[in-house]
C-alpha positions in Angstrom: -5.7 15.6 8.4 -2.1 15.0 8.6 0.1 13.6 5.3 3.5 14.3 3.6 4.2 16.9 0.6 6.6 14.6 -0.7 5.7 10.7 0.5 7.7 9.7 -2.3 11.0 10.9 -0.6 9.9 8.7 2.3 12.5 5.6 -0.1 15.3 6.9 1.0 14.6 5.5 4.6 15.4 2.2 2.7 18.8 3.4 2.6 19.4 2.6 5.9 19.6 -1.0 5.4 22.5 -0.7 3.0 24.2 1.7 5.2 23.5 -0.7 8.6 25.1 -3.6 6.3 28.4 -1.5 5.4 28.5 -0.7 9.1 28.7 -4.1 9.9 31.1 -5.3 7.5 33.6 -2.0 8.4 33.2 -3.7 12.0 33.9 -7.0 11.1 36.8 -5.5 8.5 38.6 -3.7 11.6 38.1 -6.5 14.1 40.4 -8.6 11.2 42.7 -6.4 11.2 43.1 -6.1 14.6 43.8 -9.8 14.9 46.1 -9.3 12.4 48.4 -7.4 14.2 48.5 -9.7 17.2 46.6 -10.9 19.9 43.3 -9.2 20.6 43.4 -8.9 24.8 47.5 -7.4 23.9 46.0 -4.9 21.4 42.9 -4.0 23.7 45.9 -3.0 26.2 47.8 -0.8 23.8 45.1 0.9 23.2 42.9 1.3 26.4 40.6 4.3 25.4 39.6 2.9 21.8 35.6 2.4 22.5 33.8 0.1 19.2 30.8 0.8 22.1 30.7 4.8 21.0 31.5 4.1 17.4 28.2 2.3 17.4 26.6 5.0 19.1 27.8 7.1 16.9 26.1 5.5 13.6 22.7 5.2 15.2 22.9 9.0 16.1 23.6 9.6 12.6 21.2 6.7 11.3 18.2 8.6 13.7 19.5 12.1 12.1 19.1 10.7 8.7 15.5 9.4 9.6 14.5 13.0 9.9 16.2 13.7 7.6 13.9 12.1 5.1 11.1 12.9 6.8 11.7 17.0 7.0 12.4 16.6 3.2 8.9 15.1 2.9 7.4 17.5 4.2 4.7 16.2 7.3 1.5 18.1 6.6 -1.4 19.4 9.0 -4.5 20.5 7.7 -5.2 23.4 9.3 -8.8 25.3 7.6 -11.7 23.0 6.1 -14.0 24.4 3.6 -17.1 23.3 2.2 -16.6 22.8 -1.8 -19.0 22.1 -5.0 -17.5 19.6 -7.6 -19.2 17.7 -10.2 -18.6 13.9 -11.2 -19.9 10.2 -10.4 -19.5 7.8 -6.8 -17.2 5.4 -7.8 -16.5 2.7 -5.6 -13.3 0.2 -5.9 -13.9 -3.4 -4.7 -10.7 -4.9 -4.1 -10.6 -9.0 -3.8 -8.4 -10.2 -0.7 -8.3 -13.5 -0.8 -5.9 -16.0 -0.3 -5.9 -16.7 -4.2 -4.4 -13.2 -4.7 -1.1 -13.6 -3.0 -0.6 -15.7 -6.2 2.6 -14.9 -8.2 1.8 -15.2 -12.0 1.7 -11.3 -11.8 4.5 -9.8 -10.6 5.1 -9.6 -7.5 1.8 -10.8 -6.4 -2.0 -10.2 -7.8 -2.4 -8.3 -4.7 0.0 -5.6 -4.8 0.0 -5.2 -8.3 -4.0 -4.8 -8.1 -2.6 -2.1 -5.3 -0.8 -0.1 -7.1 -2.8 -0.7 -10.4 -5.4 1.4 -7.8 -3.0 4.0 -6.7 -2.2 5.0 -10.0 -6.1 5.4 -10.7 -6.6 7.2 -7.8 -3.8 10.1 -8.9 -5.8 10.7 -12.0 -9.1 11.0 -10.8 -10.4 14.3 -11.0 -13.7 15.3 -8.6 -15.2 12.3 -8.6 -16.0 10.8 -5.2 -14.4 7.1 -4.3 -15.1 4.5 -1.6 -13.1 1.4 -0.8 -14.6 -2.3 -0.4 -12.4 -5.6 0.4 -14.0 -8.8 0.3 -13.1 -12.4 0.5 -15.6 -14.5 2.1 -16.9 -11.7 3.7 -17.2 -7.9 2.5 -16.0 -5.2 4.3 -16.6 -1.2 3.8 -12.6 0.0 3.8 -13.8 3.8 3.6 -16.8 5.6 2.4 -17.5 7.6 -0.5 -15.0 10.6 -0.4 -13.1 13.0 -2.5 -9.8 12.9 0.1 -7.8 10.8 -2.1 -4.7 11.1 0.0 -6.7 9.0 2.3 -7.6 6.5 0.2 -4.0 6.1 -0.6 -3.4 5.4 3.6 -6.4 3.2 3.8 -4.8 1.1 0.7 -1.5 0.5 1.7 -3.5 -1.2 4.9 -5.2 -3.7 2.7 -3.8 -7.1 3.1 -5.5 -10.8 2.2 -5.3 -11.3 6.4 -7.6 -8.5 7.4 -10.5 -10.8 6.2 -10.1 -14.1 8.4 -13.6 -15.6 6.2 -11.7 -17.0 3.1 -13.5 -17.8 -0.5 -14.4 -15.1 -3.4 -18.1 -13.2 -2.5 -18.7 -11.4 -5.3 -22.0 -10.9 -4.6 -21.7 -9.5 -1.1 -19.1 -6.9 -2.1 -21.4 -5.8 -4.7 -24.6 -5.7 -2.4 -22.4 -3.9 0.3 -21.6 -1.3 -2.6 -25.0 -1.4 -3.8 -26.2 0.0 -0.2 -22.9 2.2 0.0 -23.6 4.5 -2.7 -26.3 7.7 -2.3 -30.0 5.7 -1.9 -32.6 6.7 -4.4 -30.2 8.0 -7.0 -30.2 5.7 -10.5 -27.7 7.2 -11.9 -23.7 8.2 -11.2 -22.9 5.5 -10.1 -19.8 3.1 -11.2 -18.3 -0.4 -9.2 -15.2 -1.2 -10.2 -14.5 -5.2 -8.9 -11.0 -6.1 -9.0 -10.5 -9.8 -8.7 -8.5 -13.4 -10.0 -12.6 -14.5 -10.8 -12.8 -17.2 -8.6 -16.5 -16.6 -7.7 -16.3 -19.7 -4.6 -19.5 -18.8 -3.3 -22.0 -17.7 -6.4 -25.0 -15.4 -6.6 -22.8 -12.3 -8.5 -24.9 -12.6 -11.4 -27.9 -11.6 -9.8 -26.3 -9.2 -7.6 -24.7 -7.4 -10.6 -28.1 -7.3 -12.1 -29.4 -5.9 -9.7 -27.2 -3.2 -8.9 -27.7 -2.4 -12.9 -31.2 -1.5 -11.8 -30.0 0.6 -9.7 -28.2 3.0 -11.9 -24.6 0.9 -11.0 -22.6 0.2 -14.0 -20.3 -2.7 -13.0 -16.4 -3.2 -14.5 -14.6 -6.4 -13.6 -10.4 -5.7 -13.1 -9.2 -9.1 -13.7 -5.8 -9.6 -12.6 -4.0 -13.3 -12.7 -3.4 -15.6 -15.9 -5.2 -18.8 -17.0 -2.5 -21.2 -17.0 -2.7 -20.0 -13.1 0.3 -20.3 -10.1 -0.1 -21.8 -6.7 -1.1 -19.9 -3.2 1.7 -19.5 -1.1 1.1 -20.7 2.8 3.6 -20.4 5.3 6.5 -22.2 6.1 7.5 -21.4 2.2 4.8 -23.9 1.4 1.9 -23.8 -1.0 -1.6 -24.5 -0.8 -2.6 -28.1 -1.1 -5.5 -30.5 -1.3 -6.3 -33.3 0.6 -3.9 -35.4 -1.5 -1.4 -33.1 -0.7 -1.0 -31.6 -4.6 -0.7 -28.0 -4.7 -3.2 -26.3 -5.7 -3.6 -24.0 -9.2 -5.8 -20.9 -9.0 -6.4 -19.8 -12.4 -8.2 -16.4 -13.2 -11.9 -16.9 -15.2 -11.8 -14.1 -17.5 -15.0 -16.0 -18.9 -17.1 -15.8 -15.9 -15.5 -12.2 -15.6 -16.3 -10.9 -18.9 -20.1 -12.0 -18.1 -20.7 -10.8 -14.9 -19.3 -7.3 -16.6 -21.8 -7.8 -19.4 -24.7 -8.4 -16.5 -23.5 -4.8 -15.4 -23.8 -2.8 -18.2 -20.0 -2.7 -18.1 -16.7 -4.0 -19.6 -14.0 -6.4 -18.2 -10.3 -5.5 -18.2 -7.2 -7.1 -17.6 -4.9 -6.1 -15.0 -1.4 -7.0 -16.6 2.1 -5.4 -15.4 1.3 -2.2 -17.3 -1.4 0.6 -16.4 -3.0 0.9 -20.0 -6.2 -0.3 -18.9 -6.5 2.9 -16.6 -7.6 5.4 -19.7 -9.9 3.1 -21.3 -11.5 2.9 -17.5 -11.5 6.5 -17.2 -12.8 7.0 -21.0 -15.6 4.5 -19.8 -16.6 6.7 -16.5 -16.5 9.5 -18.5 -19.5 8.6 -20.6 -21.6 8.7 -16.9 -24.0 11.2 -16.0 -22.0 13.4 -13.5 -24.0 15.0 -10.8 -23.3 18.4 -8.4 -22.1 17.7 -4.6 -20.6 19.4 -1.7 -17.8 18.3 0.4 -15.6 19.4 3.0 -12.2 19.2 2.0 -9.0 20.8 3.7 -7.7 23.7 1.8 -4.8 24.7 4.1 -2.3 22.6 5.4 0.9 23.7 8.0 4.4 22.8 6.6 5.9 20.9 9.8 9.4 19.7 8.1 11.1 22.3 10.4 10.8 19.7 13.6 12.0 17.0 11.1 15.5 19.1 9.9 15.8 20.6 13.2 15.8 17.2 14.6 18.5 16.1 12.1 20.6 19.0 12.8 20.5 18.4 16.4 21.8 14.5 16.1 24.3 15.4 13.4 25.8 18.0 15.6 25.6 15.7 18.8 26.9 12.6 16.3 30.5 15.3 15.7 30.8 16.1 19.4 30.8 12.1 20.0 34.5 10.4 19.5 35.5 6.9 19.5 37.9 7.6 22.4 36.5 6.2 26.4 36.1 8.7 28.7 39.4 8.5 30.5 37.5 8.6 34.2 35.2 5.5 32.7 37.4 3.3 30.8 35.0 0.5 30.5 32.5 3.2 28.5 
C-alpha cells in the first residue's frame, strides 16, 4: 500500500508553472537587453563564454530539486505490517453517474468534479463503515469493492472520468443491480446506495430496480447535482452537443423523477449544490442503519520514505550551485 502523509502539499508542484513562465520572460527580458546594447553576433563576441544553454540547465536542475522537494514534504508512505481488525458499521456503496451530461457547467466547474469532490469530502468523514465505488453511464462498472481503505478510494476517484465508459445514456437501473449483487448476499440489512446523478434516467427500469434492492435490505439516496433551467454538454473542438438540427442541446436535472426513485428506496433525495451541507444530513441518515460487526485487513504500519525525496533535492540543489552560466573554456560551443 503506498500513499503520501501529506497529499495536500503535493499543490505546490503547481508552482512550477509560474516559476517556468518568469523564467521565460527573464529570458526574453535579457535577450532585449542585449539587443539593446548593440548588435547580437558583436555582443555574442564580447562575451564568448556567456552560455543561456547552462542557464537553462541550471533552472530545470533546480525545477527537478523542487519536485522532490514537494514530494519529501509529503511524505511517500509504504505499508509495511497488515492486521486483521473488527469495526462495526453499514456497506455503503457510492454510484457515481459519468455521462456525458455531467461534464455540464451549471455547477461549478462541472457536475462531475464537483460530484467528485462532493465524494471526497464524504469519504474523510466516514468512520468504520465499509465503501465500494460504481460508475455508470450506459453501462455500469464496479470501480472498487466494498472496503474500509479509504485512502484508496480517494486514488480510484481521482481516476473517474465521463470517457472511461465508451456506452453513453443514464442506466440507473444497472448501477443499482450491479450494487445490488455487490454488497454481502443474504444479508437484509446494512446496507445503503448512494446514486449521484443530473437524473436523466435515458434508458428506464430504476423504479423497479430501486424496489427491488429495498427488498433487499438497500436503502437508496439520490445526489442530484445540476439545475433545471439546465446548460449544454460540451464536445470538442470548444463545441457543444447538438441535435440533428444542429441546436445545442439543454440537459436539465429531474429532481422529480429523482425525488421518486429515492422514495421507491426507502430513502431521501439531496441536492448537490457548491456547498457540502448535504453531507451531515447524509450521514445523520446512515446513522439510523443497523450496523453490523466485520473484519478487515487493514495496514497499521506504514515506512516514512521522504528521506529519498529531500535527499534527492539536496543533491540537485548542490549540483544546480556548482553549475555557472560561464562555457567551459575547452568547449566554447557548450
Amino acid at each position: 500500500m503506498f500513499r503520501f502523509e501529506r497529499p495536500e502539499l503535493l499543490y505546490l508542484l503547481l508552482l512550477l508553472i509560474p516559476f517556468a513562465v518568469a523564467y521565460a520572460l527573464f529570458l526574453l527580458w535579457r535577450k532585449k537587453k542585449t539587443a539593446a546594447l548593440g548588435e547580437v553576433y558583436l555582443i555574442t563576441q564580447l562575451m564568448p563564454l556567456a552560455s543561456t544553454k547552462k542557464l537553462t540547465i541550471k533552472f530545470i536542475v533546480w525545477s527537478f530539486a523542487w519536485l522532490f522537494l514537494v514530494l519529501g514534504l509529503a511524505n511517500p508512505q509504504i505499508g509495511s505490517k497488515m492486521e486483521k481488525v473488527q469495526r462495526k458499521g453499514i456497506d455503503v456503496m457510492i454510484a457515481l453517474d459519468v455521462s456525458n451530461s455531467m461534464l455540464a457547467e451549471d455547477i461549478k466547474p462541472n457536475r462531475l468534479l464537483r460530484a467528485k469532490n462532493f465524494i471526497s469530502s464524504f469519504i474523510e468523514q466516514l468512520n468504520n463503515d465499509r465503501l465500494g465505488l460504481i460508475v455508470f453511464a450506459g453501462k455500469a462498472y464496479l470501480q472498487m469493492p466494498l472496503t474500509v481503505d479509504y485512502s484508496a478510494a480517494k486514488l480510484y476517484l481521482n481516476n473517474i472520468s465521463t470517457g472511461m465508459i465508451p456506452t453513453q445514456g443514464t442506466d440507473i437501473a444497472e448501477a443499482v443491480n450491479l450494487a445490488r449483487q455487490s454488497f454481502v448476499k443474504g444479508e437484509t440489512k446494512h446496507k445503503a446506495l448512494l446514486i449521484i446523478t443530473d437524473g436523466e434516467d435515458n434508458e428506464g427500469g430504476a423504479e423497479d430496480a430501486i424496489k427491488q434492492a429495498a427488498d433487499e435490505g438497500i436503502k437508496t439516496f439520490i445526489l442530484g447535482i445540476g439545475t433545471e433551467k439546465g446548460a449544454p454538454i460540451p464536445v470538442s473542438n470548444s463545441d457543444f452537443k447538438r441535435d440533428e438540427n444542429g441546436a445545442i442541446v439543454l440537459t436539465k436535472a429531474n429532481f422529480g423523477m429523482m425525488k421518486d426513485l429515492a422514495s421507491y428506496g426507502k430513502g431521501k433525495a439531496y441536492l448537490i449544490g457548491n456547498s457540502n451541507n448535504a453531507i451531515q444530513e447524509i450521514l445523520t441518515e446512515l446513522g439510523t442503519i443497523s450496523t453490523k460487526k466485520f473484519e478487515e485487513y487493514v495496514f497499521t504500519d506504514f515506512n516514512n520514505q521522504f528521506q529519498w525525496g529531500l535527499g534527492i533535492a539536496a543533491l540537485l540543489l548542490f549540483l544546480e550551485m556548482l553549475l555557472n552560466e560561464r562555457k567551459i573554456n575547452w568547449r566554447l560551443k557548450w
